[in-house]
C-alpha positions as CSV (number, residue, x, y, z in Angstrom):
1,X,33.6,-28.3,25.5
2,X,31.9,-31.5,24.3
3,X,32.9,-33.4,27.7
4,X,30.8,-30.6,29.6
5,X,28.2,-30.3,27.6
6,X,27.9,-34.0,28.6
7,X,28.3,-33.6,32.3
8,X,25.9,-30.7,32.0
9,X,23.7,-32.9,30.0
10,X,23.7,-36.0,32.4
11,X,23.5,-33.5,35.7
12,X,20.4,-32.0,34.0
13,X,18.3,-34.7,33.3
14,X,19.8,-36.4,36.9
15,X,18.2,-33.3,38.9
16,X,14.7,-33.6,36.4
17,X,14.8,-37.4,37.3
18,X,15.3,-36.7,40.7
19,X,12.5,-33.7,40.7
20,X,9.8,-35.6,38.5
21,X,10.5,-38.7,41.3
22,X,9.8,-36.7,44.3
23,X,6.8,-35.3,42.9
24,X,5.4,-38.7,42.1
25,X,6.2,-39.6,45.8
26,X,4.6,-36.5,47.2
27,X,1.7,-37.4,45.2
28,X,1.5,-40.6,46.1
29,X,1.5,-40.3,49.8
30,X,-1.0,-36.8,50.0
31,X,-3.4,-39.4,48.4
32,X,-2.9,-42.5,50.3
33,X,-3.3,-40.4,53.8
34,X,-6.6,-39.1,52.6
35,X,-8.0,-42.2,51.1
36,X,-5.9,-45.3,51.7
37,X,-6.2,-47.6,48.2
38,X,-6.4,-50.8,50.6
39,X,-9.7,-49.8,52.2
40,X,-12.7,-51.7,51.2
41,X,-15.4,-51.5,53.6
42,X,-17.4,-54.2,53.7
43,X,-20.6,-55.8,52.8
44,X,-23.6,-54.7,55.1
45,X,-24.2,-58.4,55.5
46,X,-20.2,-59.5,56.3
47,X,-20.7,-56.9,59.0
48,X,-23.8,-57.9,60.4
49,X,-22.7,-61.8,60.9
50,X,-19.6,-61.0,62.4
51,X,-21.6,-58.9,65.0
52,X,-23.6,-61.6,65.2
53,X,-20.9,-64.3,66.3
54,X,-19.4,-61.1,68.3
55,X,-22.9,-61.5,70.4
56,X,-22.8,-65.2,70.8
57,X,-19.1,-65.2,72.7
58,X,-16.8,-68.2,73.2
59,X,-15.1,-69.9,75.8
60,X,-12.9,-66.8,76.8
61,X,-15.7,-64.1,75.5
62,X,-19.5,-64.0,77.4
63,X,-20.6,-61.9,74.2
64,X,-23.8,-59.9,74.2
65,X,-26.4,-57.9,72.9
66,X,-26.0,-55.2,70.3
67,X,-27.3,-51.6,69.9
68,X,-27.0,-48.6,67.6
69,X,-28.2,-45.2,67.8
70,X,-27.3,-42.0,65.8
71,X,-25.0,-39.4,67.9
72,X,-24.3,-36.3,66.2
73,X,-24.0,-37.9,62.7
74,X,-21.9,-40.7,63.5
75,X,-23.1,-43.9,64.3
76,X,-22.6,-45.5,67.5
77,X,-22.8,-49.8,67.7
78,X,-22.3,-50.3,71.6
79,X,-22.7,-54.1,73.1
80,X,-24.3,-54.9,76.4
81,X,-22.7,-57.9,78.2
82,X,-25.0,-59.7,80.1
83,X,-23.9,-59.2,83.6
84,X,-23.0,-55.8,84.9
85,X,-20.1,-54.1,83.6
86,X,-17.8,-51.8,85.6
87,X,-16.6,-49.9,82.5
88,X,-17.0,-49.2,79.2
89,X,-14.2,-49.4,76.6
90,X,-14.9,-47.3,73.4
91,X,-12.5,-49.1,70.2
92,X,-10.9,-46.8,68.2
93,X,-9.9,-48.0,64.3
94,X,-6.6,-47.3,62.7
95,X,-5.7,-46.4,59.6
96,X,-7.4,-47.9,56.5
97,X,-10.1,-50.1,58.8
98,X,-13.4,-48.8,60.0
99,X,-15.9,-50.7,62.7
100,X,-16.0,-53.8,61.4
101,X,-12.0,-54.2,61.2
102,X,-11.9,-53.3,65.0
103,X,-14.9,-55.2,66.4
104,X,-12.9,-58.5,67.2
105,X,-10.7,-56.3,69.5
106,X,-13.9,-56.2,72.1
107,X,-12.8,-59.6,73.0
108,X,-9.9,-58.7,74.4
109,X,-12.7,-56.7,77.4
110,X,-14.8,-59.6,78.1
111,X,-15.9,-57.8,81.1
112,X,-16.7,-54.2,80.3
113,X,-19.5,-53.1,77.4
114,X,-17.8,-52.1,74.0
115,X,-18.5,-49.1,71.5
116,X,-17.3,-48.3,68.4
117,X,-18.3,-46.4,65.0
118,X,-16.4,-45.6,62.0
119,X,-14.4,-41.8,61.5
120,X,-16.6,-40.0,59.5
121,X,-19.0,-42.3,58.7
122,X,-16.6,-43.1,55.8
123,X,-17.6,-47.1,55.3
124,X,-21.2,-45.7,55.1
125,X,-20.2,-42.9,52.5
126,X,-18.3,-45.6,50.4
127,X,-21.0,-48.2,50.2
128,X,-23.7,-45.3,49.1
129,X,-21.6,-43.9,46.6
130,X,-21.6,-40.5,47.8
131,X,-19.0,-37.8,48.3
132,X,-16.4,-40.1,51.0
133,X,-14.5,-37.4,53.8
134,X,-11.2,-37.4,53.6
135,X,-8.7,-38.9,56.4
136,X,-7.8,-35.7,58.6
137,X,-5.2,-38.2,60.3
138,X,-6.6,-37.7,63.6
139,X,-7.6,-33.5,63.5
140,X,-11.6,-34.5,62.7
141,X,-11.3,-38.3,63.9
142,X,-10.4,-36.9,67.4
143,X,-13.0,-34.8,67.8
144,X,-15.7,-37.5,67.1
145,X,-13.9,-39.4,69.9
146,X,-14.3,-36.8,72.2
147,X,-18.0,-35.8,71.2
148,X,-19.0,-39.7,71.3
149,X,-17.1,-39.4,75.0
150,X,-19.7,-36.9,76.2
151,X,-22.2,-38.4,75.1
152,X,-21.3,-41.8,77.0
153,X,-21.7,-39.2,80.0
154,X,-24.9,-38.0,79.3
155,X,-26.0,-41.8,79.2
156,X,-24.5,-42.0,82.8
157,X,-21.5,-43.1,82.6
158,X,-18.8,-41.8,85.0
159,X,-15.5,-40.7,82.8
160,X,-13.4,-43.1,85.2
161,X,-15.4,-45.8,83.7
162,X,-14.7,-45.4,80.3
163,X,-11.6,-46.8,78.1
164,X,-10.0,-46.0,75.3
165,X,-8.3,-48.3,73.2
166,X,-6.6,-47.8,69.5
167,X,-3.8,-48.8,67.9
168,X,-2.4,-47.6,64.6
169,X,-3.6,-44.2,63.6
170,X,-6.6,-45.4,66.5
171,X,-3.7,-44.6,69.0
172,X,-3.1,-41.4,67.6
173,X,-6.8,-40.6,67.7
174,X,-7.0,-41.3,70.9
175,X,-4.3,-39.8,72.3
176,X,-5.4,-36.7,70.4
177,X,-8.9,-37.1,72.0
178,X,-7.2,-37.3,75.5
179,X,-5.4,-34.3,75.2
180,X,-9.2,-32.6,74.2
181,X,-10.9,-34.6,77.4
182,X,-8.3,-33.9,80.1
183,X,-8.0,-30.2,79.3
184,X,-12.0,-29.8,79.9
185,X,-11.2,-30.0,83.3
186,X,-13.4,-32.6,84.2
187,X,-11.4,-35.6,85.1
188,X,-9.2,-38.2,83.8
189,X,-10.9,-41.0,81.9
190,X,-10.2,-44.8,83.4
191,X,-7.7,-45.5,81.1
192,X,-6.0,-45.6,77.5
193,X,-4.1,-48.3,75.5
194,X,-2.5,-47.5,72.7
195,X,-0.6,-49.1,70.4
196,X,1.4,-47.7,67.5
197,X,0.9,-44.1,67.2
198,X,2.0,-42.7,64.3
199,X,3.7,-38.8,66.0
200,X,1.7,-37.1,62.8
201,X,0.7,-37.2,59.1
202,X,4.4,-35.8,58.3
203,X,6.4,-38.3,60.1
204,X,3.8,-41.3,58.9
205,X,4.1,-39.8,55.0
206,X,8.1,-40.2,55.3
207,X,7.8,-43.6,56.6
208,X,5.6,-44.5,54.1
209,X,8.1,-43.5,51.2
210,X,11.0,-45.1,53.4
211,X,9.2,-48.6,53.7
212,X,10.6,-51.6,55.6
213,X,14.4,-51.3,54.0
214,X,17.2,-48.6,53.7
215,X,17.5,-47.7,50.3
216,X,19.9,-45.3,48.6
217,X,17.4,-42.8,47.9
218,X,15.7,-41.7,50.7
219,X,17.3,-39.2,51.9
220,X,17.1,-37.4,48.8
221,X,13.4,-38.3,48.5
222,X,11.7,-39.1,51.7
223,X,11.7,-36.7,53.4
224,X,10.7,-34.2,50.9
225,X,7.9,-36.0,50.1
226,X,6.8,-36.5,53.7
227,X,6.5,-32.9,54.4
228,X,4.9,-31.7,51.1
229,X,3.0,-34.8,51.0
230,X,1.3,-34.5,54.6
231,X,1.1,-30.7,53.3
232,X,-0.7,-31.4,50.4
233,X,-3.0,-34.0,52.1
234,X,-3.8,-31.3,54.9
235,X,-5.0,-29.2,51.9
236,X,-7.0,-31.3,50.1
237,X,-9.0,-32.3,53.9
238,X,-9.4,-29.2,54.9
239,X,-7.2,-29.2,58.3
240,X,-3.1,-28.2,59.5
241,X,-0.7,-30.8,59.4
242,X,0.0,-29.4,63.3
243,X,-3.5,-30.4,64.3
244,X,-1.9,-34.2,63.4
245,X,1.0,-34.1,65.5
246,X,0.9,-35.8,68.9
247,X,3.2,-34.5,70.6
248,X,3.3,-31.0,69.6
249,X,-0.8,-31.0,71.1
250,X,0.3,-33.0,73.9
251,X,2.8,-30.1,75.0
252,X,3.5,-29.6,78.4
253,X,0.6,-31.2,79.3
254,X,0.6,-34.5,81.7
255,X,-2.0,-36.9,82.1
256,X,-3.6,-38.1,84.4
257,X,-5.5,-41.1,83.0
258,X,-3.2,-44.2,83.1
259,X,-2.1,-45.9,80.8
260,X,-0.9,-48.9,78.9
261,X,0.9,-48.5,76.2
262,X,2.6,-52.3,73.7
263,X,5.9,-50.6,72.2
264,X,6.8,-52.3,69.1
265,X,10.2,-51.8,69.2
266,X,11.3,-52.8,65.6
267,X,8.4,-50.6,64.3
268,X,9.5,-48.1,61.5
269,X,5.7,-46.5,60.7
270,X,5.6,-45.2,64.6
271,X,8.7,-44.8,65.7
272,X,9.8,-46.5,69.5
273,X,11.3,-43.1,70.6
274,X,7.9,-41.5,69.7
275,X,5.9,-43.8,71.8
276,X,8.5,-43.2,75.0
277,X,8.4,-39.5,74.6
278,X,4.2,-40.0,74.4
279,X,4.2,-42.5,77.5
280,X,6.5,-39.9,79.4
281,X,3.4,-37.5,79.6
282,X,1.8,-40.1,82.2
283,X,1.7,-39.8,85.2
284,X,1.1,-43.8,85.6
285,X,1.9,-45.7,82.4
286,X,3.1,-49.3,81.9
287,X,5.2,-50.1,78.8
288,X,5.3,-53.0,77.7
289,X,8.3,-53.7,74.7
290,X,8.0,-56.3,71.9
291,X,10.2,-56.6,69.1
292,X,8.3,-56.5,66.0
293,X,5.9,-54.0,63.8
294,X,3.0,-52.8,65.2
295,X,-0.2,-54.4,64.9
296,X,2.1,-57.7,65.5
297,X,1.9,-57.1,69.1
298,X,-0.3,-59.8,69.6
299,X,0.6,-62.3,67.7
300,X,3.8,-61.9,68.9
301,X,2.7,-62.1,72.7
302,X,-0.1,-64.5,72.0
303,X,-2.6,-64.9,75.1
304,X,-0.4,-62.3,77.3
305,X,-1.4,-59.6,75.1
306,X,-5.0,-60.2,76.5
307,X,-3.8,-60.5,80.0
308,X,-1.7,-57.7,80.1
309,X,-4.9,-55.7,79.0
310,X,-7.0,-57.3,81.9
311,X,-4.6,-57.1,84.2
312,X,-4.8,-53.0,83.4
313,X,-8.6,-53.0,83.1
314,X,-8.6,-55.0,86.5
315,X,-6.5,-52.7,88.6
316,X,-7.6,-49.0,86.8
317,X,-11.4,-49.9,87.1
318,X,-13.2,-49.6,90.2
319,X,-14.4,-53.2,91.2
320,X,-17.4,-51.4,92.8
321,X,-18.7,-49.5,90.1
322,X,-21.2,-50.6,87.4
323,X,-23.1,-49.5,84.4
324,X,-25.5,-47.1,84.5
325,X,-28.9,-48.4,85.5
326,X,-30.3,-47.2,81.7
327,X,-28.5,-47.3,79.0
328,X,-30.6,-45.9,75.7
């Protein structure tokens, strides 16, 4: 009897161990996807010099000349090259960044205009000290994308002119904002890269618990704490986990906007049979395979990370076209 009590003893406080765990995980990742802890916008002033030096170009980049304007409470930062451009490529942040973080990426477009803005208007909420919106994970984000979208239209610009490029949670966005565009009915845009989409807030929240390594535990803890974590963050933002998964919006549908899509094929946060079953819904999509994380993409490819993005921009983009003649 005493030998049982024991084994009932030790089984108890095993399954309370193992319950009080899981909870902490869930915990932990319903806050991290509404407010990642990493995220630190910067100063006003760290922003404003790197736009600066973004404007004054290099060898490789002509630069140009910055605006902003307000569109639909979000605010928009586009920058004019100097010569005509025949597109426009709108840069979409990931996860934990804002416009700042995903500035430098213009560079990689040295011969189309740039916009970008931060989700939400987050970085501005942080650095007033007011009420910061939650991550959706791509439900709200992608609906900004699509609104700032139109209103690149109204400014004249034709949808086949205009990119989109994100990677990270960025990707995700912006293949959630696709899927929004294309079924308007009004046209594919001129293209999308992506790279690293996280399939949805579940799948990311699992990966989060499971890390880079294997460990004993996850199976007993990860995925539990993916699904009621991703719940719980849905919640407490205010949308449906669904609304964050790719694929499931994507359904049936196939796009017509090509595409170029870096697979990171080592990549545990966005899995490499995700980004396959995402490129499958193209009609024309090149994939291009690295082995490493992603984000690593280029540094791993070096300068053919850039031409592999020009060489898309060069052949999706009509040579012919231009910018509109005014651009407010």
């Amino acid at each position: 009897m005493r030998r049982q009590a024991w084994i009932v003893g030790l089984a108890t406080a095993l399954v309370a161990a193992w319950a009080g765990f899981t909870t902490y995980k869930i915990r932990a990742v319903a806050a991290e996807l509404v407010n990642p802890p990493f995220y630190r916008p910067k100063p006003l002033e760290v922003v404003a010099k790197t736009y600066a030096d973004l404007a004054q170009g290099d060898g490789f980049d002509p630069g140009g000349s910055w605006s902003s304007q307000e569109v639909d409470n979000l605010q928009l930062w586009t920058l004019r090259r100097a010569k005509a451009s025949k597109g426009i490529v709108l840069l979409l942040h990931g996860f934990g960044d804002d416009r700042w973080g995903t500035s430098p990426a213009l560079k990689w477009f040295p011969d189309e205009d740039a916009a970008i803005f931060t989700y939400r208007r987050r970085d501005d909420a942080m650095r007033g000290g007011g009420p910061v919106p939650p991550v959706t994970f791509g439900a709200r984000e992608s609906e900004e994308v699509v609104r700032i979208v139109h209103h690149l239209e109204t400014q004249g610009w034709r949808r086949k002119q205009i990119l989109l490029m994100g990677r990270s949670l960025g990707a995700s966005v912006g293949l959630l904002a696709l899927t929004q565009l294309e079924a308007e009915g009004h046209g594919p845009l001129g293209g999308i890269i992506w790279e690293g989409a996280p399939a949805s807030s579940h799948s990311f929240g699992e990966a989060l618990v499971r890390g880079p390594k294997n460990r004993l535990w996850h199976p007993l803890v990860a995925p539990l704490a993916g699904k009621y974590g991703s719940a719980l963050a849905a919640r407490r933002g205010g949308y449906h986990v669904q609304d964050t998964d790719v694929l499931a919006r994507i359904g049936a549908m196939t796009f017509q906007s090509p595409a170029l899509c870096f697979l990171a094929t080592e990549d545990r946060l966005a899995s490499p049979q995700s980004q396959r079953k995402m490129a499958d819904h193209f009609n024309t999509v090149r994939l291009l395979e690295i082995p490493t994380w992603h984000l690593n993409c280029s540094v791993v490819l070096g300068p053919h990370y850039a031409k592999a993005i020009r060489a898309f921009t060069d052949d999706v983009l009509d040579p012919e076209s231009s910018r509109p003649q005014v651009v407010e």
